[in-house]
Backbone as ProteinMPNN parsed JSONL, in Angstrom:
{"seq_chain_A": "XXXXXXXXXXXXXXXXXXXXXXXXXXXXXXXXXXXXXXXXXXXXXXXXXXXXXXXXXXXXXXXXXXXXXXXXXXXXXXXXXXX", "coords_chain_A": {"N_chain_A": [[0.819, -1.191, 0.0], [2.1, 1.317, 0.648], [3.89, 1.741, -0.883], [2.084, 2.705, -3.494], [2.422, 5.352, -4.311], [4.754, 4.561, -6.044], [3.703, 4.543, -8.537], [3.556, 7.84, -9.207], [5.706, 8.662, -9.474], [6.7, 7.139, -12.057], [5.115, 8.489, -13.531], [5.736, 10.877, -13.849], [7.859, 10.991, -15.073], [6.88, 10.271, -17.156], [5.466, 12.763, -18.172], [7.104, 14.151, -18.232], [7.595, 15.802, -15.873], [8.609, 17.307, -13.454], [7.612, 18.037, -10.746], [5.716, 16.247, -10.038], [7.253, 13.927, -10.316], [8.96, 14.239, -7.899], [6.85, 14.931, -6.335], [6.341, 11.807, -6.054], [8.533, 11.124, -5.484], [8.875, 11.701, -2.484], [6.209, 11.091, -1.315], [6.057, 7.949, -1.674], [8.457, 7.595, -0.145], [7.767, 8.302, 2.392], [5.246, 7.205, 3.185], [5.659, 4.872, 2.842], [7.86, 4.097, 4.399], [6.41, 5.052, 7.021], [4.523, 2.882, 6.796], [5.459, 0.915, 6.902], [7.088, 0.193, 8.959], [5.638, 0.226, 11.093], [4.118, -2.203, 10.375], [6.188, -3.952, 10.756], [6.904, -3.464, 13.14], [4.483, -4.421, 14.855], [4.706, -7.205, 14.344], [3.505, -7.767, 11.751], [5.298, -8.124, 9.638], [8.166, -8.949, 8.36], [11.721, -7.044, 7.916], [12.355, -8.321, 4.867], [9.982, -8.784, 3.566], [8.69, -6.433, 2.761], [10.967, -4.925, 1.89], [10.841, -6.974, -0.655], [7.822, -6.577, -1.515], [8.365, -4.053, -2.407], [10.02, -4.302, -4.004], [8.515, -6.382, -5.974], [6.223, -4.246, -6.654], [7.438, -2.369, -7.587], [8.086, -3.55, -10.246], [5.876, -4.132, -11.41], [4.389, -1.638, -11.737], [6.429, -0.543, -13.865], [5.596, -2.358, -15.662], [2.776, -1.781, -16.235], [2.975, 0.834, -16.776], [4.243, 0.609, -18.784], [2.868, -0.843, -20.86], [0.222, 0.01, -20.897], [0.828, 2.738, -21.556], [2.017, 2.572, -24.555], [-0.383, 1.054, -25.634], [-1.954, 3.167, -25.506], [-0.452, 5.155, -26.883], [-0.727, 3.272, -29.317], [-3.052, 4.085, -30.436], [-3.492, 6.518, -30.942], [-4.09, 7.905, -29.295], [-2.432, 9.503, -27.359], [-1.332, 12.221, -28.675], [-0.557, 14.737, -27.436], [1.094, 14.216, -26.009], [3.311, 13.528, -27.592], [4.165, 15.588, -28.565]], "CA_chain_A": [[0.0, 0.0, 0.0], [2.856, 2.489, 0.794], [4.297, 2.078, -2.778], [1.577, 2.511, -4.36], [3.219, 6.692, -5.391], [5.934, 5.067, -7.482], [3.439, 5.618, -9.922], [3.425, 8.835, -9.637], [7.367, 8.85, -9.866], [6.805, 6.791, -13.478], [3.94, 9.374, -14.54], [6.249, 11.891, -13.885], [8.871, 10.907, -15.988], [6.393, 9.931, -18.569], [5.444, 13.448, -18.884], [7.93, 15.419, -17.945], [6.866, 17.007, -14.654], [9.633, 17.185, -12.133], [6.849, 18.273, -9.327], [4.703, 15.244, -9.872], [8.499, 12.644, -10.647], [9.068, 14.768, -6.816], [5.763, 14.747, -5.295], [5.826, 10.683, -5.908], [9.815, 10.237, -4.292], [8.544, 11.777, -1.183], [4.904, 10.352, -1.298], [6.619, 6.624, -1.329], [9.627, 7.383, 0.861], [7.285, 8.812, 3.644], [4.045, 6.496, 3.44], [5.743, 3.313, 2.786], [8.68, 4.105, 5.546], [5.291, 4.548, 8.195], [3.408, 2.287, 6.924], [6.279, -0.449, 6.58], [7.679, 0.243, 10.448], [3.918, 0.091, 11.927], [3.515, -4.039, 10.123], [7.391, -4.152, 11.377], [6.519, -2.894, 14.805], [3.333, -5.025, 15.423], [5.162, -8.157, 13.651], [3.147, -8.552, 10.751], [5.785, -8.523, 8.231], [9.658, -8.7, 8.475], [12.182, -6.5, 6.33], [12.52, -8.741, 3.642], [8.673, -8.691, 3.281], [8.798, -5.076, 3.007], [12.032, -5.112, 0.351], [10.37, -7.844, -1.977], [7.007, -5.528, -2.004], [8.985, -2.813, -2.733], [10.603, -4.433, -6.247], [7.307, -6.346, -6.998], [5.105, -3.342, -7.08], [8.062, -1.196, -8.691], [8.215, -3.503, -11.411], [4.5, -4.506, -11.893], [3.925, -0.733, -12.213], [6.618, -0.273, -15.169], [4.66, -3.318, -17.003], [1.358, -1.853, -16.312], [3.12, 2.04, -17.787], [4.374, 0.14, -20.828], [1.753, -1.184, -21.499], [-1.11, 1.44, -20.735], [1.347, 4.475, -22.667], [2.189, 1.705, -25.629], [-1.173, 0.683, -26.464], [-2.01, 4.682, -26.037], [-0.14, 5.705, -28.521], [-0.465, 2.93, -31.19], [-4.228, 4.49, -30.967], [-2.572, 8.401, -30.998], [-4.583, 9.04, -27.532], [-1.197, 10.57, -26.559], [-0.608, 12.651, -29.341], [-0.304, 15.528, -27.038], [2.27, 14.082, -25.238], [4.806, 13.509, -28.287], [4.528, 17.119, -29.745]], "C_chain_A": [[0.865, 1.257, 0.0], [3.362, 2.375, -0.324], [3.599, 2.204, -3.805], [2.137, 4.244, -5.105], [4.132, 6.269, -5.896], [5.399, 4.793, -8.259], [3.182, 7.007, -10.306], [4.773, 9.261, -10.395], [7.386, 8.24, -11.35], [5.855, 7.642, -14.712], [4.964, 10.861, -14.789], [7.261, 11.737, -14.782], [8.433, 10.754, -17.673], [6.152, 11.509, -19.32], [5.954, 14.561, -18.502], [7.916, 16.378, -16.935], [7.635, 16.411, -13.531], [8.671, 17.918, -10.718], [6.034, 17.253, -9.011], [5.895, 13.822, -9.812], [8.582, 12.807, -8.451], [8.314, 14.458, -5.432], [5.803, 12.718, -4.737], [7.298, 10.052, -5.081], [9.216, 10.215, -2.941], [7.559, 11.1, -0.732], [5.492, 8.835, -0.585], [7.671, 6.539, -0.757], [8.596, 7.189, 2.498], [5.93, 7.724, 4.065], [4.777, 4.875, 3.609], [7.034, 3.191, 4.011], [7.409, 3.981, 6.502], [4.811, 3.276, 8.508], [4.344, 0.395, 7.329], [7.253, -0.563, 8.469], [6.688, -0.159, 11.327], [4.291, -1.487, 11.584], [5.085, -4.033, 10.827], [7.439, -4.726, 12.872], [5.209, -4.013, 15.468], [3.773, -6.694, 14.7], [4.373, -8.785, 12.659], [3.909, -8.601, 9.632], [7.484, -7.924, 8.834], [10.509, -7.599, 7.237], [11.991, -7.028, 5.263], [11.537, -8.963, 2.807], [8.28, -7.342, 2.323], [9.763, -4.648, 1.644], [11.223, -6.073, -0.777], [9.045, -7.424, -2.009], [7.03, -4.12, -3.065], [9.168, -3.524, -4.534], [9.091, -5.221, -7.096], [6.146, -5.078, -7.222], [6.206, -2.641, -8.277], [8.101, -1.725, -10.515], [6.963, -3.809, -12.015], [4.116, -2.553, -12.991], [4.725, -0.017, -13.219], [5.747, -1.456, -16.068], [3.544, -2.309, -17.27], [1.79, -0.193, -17.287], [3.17, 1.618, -18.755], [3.652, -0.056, -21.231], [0.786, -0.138, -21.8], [-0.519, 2.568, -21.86], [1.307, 3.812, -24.15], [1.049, 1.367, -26.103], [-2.128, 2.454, -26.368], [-1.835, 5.372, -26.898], [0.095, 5.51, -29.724], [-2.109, 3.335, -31.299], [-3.937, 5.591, -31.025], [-3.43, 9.008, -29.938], [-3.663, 9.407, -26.822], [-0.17, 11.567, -27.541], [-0.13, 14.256, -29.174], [0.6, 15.924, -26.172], [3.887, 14.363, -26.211], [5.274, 14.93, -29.033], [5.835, 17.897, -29.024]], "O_chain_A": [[0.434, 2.242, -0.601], [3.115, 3.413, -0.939], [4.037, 1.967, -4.93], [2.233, 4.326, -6.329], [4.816, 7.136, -6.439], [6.115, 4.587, -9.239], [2.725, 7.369, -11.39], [4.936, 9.9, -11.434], [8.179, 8.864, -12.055], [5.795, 7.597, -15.941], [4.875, 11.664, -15.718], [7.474, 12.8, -15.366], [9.008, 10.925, -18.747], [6.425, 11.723, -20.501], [5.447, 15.681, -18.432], [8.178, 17.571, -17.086], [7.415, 15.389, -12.881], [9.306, 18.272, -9.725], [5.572, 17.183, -7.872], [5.496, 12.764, -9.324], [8.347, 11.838, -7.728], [8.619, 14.078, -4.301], [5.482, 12.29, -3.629], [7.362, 9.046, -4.374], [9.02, 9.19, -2.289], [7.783, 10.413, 0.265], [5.437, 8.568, 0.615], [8.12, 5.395, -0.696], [8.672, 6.321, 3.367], [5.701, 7.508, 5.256], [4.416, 3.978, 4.37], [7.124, 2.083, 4.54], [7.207, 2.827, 6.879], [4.654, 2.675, 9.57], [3.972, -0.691, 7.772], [7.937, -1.52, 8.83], [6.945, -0.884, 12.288], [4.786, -2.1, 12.53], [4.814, -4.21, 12.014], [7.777, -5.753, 13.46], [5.221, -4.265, 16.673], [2.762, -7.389, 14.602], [4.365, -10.008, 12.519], [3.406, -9.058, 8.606], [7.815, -6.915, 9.456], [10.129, -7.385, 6.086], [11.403, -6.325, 4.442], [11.717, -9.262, 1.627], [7.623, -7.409, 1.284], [9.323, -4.151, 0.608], [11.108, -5.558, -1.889], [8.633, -8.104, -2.948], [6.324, -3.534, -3.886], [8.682, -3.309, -5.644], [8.643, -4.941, -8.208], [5.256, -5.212, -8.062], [5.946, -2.436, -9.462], [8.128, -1.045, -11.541], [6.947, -3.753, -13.245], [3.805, -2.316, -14.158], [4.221, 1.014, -13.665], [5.326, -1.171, -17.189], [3.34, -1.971, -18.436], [1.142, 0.06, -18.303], [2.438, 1.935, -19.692], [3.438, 0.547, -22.282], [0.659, 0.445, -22.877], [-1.169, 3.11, -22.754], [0.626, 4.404, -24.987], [1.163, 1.27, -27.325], [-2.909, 2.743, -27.275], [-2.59, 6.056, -27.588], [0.541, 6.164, -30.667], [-2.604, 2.897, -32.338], [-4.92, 5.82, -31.729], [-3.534, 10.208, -29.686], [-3.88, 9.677, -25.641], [1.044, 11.749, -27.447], [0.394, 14.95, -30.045], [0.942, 17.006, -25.695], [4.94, 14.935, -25.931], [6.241, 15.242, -29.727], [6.307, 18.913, -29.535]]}, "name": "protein", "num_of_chains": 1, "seq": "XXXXXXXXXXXXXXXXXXXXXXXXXXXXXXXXXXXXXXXXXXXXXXXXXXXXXXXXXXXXXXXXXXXXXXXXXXXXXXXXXXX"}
């Protein structure tokens, strides 16, 4: 749940917006540090729980960009992005 802003950090890169690439470091440093010390703290989940969340969401949510921007713009519903 606390990683769910590194999509904002991949939206941001998608379109160029260093306040939204920004908003999503801090977002997922700060929510998923709480939220990941709290299940820590009450022993529902060890570091390594916590680390292997971390890389499966990060990389689920480049599939799910590639995909989503890629079949976007072989229909040109992002042809306001490439100008």
């Amino acid at each position: 749940m606390g990683f769910y802003f590194v999509n904002f950090i991949l939206l941001g890169y998608r379109l160029n917006s260093k306040l939204l690439k920004q908003v999503g470091v801090y977002a997922t440093i700060i929510m998923s540090s709480i939220l990941a010390f709290s299940r820590i703290a009450k022993g529902g989940h060890f570091l390594s729980d916590v680390l292997m969340s971390l890389v499966v969401t990060w990389y689920a949510a480049l599939v799910v960009e590639k995909l989503v921007f890629d079949f976007l713009a072989k229909n040109k519903a992002l042809s306001y992005i490439e100008e």
